[in-house]
C-alpha positions in Angstrom: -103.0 91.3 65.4 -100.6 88.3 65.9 -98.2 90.9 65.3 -99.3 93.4 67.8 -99.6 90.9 70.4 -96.2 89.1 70.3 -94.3 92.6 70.1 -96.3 94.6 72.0 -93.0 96.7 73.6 -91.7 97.6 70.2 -94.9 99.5 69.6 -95.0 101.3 73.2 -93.3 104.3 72.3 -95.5 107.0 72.3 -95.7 106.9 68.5 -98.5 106.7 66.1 -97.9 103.6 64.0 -99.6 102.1 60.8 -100.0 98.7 60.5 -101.2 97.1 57.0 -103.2 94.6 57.4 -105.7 92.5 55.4 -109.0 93.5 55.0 -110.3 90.3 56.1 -108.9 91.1 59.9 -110.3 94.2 60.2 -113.0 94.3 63.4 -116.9 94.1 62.2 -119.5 96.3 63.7 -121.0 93.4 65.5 -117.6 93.1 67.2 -116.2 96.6 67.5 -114.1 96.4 70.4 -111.4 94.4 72.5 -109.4 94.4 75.4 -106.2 91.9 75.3 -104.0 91.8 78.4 -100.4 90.5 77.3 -96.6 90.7 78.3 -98.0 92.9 81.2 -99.2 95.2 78.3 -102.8 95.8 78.2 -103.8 96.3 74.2 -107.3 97.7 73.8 -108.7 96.9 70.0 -111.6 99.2 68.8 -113.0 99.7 65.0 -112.5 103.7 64.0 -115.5 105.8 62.8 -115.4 109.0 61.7 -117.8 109.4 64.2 -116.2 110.4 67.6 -118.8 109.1 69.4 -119.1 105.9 68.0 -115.1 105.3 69.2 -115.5 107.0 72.6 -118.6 104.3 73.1 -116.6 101.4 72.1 -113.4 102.6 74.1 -115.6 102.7 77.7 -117.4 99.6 76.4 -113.6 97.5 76.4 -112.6 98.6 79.3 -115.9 98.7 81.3 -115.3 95.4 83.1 -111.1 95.8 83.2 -110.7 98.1 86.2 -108.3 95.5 87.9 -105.8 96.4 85.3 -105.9 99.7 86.8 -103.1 101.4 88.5 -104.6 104.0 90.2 -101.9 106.4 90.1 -103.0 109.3 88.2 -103.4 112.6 89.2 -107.2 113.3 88.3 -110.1 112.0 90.0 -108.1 111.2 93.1 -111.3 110.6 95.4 -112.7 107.6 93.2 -109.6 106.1 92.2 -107.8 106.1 95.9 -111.6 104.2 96.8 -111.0 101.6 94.5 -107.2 101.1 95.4 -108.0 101.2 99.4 -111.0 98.8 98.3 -109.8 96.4 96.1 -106.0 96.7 96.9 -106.0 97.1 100.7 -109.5 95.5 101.9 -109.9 92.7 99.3 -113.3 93.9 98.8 -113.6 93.3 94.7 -117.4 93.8 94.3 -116.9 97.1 96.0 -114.0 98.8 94.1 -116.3 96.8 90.8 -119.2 99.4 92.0 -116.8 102.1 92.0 -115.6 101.8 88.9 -118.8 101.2 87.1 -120.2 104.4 88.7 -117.3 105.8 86.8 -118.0 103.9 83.4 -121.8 105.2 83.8 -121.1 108.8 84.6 -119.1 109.1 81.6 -121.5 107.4 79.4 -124.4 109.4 80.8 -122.2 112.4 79.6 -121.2 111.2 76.2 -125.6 110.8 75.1 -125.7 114.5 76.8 -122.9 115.6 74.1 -120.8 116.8 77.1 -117.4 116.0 75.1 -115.3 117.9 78.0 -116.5 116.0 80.8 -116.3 112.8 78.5 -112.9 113.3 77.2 -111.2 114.0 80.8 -113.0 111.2 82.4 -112.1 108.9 79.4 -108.5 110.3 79.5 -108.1 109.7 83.3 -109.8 105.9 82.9 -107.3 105.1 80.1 -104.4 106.8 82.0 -105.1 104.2 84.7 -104.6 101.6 82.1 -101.9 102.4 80.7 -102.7 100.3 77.3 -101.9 100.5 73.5 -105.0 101.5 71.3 -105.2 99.8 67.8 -107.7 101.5 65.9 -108.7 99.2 63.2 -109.8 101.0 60.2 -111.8 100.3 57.0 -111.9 101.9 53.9 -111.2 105.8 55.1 -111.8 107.2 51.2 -115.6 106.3 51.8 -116.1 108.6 54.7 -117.8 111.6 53.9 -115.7 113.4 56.7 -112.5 112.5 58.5 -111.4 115.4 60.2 -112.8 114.5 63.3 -111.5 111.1 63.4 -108.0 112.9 63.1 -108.4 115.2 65.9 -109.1 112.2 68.4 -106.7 109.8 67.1 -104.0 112.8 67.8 -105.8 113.7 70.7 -105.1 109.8 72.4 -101.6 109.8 70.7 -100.5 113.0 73.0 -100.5 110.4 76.3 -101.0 106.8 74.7 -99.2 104.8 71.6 -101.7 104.5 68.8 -101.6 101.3 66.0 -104.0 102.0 63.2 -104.5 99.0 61.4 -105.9 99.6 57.7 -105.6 97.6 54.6 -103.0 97.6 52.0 -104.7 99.8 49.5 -105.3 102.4 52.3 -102.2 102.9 53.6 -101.8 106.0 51.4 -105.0 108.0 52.7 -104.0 107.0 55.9 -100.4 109.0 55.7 -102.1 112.2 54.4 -103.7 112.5 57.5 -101.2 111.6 59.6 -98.0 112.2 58.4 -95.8 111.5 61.6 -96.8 107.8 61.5 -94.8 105.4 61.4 -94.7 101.7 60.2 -92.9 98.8 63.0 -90.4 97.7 60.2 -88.9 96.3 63.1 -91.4 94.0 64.2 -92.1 93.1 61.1 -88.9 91.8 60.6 -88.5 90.2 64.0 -92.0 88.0 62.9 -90.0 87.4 59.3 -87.0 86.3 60.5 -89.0 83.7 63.3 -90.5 81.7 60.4 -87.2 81.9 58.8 -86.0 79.8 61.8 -83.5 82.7 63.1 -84.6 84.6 66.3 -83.9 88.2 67.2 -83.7 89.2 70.6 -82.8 92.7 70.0 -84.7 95.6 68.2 -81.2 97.2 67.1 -80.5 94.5 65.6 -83.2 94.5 63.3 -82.8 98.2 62.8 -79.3 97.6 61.6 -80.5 94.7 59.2 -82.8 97.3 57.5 -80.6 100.3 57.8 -77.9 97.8 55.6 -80.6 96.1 53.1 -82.5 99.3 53.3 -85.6 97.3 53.0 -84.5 95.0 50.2 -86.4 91.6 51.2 -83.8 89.8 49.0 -80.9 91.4 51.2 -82.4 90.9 54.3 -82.9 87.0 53.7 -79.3 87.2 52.4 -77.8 89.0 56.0 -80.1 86.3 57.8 -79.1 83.0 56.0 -75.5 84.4 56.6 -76.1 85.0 60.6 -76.0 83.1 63.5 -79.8 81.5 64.8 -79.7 83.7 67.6 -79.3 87.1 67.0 -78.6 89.5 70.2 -76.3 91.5 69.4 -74.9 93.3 66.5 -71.7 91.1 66.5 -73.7 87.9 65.7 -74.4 89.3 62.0 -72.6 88.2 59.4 -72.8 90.4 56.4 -71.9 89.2 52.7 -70.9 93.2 51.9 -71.0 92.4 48.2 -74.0 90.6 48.2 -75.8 92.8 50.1 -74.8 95.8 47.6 -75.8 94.0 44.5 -79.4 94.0 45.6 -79.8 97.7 46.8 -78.4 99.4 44.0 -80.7 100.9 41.2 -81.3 98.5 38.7 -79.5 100.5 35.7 -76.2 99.7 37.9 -76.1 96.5 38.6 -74.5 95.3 35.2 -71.9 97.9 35.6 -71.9 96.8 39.2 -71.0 93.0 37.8 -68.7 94.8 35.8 -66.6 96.3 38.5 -66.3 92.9 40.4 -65.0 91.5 37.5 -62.2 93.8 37.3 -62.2 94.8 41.1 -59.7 97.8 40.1 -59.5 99.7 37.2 -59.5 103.2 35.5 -62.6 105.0 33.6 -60.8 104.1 30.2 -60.3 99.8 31.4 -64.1 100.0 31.4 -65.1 102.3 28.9 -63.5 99.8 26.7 -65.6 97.0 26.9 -68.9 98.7 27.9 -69.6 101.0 25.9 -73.5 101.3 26.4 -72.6 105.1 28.1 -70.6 107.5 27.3 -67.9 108.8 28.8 -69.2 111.3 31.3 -72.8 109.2 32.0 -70.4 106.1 33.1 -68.3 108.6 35.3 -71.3 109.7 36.5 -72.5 106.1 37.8 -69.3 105.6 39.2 -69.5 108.0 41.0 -72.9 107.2 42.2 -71.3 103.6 43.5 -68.7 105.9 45.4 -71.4 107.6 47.1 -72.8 104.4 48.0 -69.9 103.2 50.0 -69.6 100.5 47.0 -66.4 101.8 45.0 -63.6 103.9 46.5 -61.8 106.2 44.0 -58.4 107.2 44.1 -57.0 110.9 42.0 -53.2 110.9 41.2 -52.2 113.7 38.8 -54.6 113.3 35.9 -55.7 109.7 36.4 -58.7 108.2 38.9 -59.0 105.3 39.6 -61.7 102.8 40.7 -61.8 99.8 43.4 -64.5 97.9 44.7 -63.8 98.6 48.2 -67.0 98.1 50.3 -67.1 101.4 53.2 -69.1 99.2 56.3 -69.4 102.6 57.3 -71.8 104.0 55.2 -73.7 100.9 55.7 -73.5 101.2 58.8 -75.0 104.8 59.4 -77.7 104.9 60.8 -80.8 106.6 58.6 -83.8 108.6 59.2 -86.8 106.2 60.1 -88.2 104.6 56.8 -91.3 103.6 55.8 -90.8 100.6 54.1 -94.8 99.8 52.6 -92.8 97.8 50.0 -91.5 95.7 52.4 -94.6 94.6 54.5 -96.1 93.8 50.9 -93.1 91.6 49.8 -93.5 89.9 53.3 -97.2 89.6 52.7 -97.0 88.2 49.4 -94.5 85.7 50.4 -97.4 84.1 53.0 -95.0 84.6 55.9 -97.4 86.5 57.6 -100.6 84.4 57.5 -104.1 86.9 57.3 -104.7 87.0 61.2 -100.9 88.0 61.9 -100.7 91.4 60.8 
C-alpha cells in the first residue's frame, strides 16, 4: 500500500489499475475496510468479494464517519448535502451536519438488507462522488470463487466515475486480466519507488515513462539509464543514456553475440561477418541484421549490389513513445530484488 499512498496522483486517472502485491498484505475479513486521507487524496481500502453486498457494506462502513472529506458539490441529493455544507461549512455546527450524514449512511444501509440495489447504488454513488477518493480493492485468490461475474460488473460499475487499484497477488495477476482486460499496471510508480531506494529521485512521471519506453522494461537497463543520470531527475534532459548499453540488454537473447559482434567491427558488409561467424547461414544472419535495423541498433546503407552495416544507434526509435505495457516481469524482478519490502506494494 506504501506504494499507493506515496503516489497517489499517478493512480488518479480514471483508470482501472492492477497492482501485485504479496499475499501477506492483502486485508483480512476481520479488517475489511479503510479510509486513508493523503496528499489531499482520500484512498478508501476495502477487501473484494464476489459478493456485491459484502463490498457495498464495507464501502459505507469506511466512509461512514468521513463526511468532513466531503465536498458537497454533486448534483444528486441536493437537499441533504446543501444541509450539511450550510451546517458544517457556514454555521460550524459539526454534530449537526454528523446527524445528517449518518441519516444518509443509515438509509442506504437500511436499503442494501431490503436488496434495494437501485436505491443503494445511486445513494452509494452520490456519497462517494462527494469524496472524490481512489478505491483499492484488495483481492484474494479470485480462481476460488465459484462466481465472479458480479464482482466484475461493480468493479466496472465504480471505474465509470472513480479510479480503481485492485491489489491481488503475484500468481493472480493472470485471472485478474481476463476479467478486466483494460487494466493497467503503474509501471510508473513502480519505478519512481525503485529508483528512491536507488538513491535517484524522479520528480516527473514522463520521465519515468521515457526510462521504460527506452529499457522497455529491462530491470538491467533501467538501473543502467539511472546509475548514468543525474540524482534529480525533472526533466527529460537530466537523463543520460549509455545508447549501447542500453541496446545490449533489450535485444533477444539469440542476438546479442552477433550484437558483440557488430561492435567489434562497428562497420562492415554481410560477407566481413559471415566470415568469422559462421553459426547462420547466409540469409538467417541477413535476416538478424535486419532485425537490429528495425531496432534502431544498426543502420544499413545499399550501393549498387553491396549493403552495408554500421552500428549507428537511431535515439529516435528509442525514443518513440509505445502503447502502454504491462510490464508483470518487471514488478517481479523489482520484488525479488527486496526493493519493495512486503507492506510497499
Amino acid at each position: 500500500m506504501k506504494l499507493i499512498k506515496n503516489y497517489p496522483k499517478t493512480y488518479d486517472t480514471g483508470d482501472l489499475w492492477i497492482q501485485p502485491t504479496n499475499q501477506s498484505t492483502i486485508l483480512n475479513y476481520d479488517n475489511c475496510f479503510e479510509f486513508n486521507y493523503i496528499n489531499k487524496t482520500p484512498i478508501i481500502r476495502i477487501l473484494g468479494s464476489p459478493s456485491v453486498s459484502k463490498m457495498i457494506n464495507n464501502l459505507l462502513n469506511a466512509i461512514s464517519k468521513k463526511f468532513a472529506y466531503g465536498k458537497y458539490d454533486v448534483n444528486h441529493m441536493n437537499n441533504i448535502f446543501e444541509y450539511i455544507n450550510k451546517e458544517y461549512r457556514i454555521n460550524g455546527k459539526y454534530n449537526r451536519a454528523k446527524i445528517g450524514w449518518y441519516k444518509v449512511i443509515g438509509d442506504t444501509f437500511n436499503d442494501l438488507k431490503k436488496n434495494n440495489f437501485e436505491k443503494v447504488l445511486f445513494k452509494l454513488n452520490t456519497l462517494l462522488k462527494s469524496i472524490k477518493p481512489l478505491i483499492v480493492i484488495d483481492t484474494n485468490n479470485t480462481y476460488a470463487w465459484n462466481y465472479n461475474h458480479s464482482f466484475k460488473r461493480f468493479v466496472n460499475w465504480l471505474n465509470n466515475d472513480f479510479s480503481i487499484i485492485i491489489r491481488t497477488p503475484f500468481k493472480n495477476i493472470k485471472n485478474i486480466k481476463q476479467h478486466f482486460s483494460n487494466s493497467k499496471i503503474n509501471n510508473c510508480a513502480a519505478l519512481i519507488n525503485y529508483a528512491k531506494n536507488f538513491g535517484i529521485l524522479i520528480k516527473n512521471c514522463k520521465v519515468a515513462e521515457r526510462i521504460l519506453n527506452i529499457s522497455h522494461g529491462n530491470i538491467t537497463a533501467i538501473e543502467i539509464i539511472l546509475k548514468n543520470s543525474k540524482r534529480e531527475l525533472k526533466t527529460l534532459r537530466d537523463l543520460k543514456i549509455p545508447w549501447k548499453k542500453v541496446a545490449y540488454q533489450i535485444i533477444p537473447t539469440n542476438l546479442k553475440k552477433l550484437y558483440e559482434k557488430c561492435m567489434q567491427l562497428k562497420k562492415f558488409k554481410i560477407q566481413d561477418i559471415y566470415e568469422s561467424y559462421d553459426e547462420f547461414t547466409k540469409p538467417t544472419l541477413y535476416r538478424y541484421l535486419s532485425e537490429l535495423c528495425n531496432m534502431g541498433i544498426l543502420s544499413k546503407n545499399k550501393t549498387k549490389k553491396t549493403i552495408t552495416f554500421k552500428v549507428l544507434i537511431n535515439k529516435l526509435l528509442f525514443n518513440q513513445k509505445i502503447h502502454y505495457k504491462n510490464y508483470i516481469k518487471l514488478y517481479e524482478e523489482l520484488y525479488l530484488k527486496k526493493t519493495f519490502y512486503q507492506d510497499m506494494i
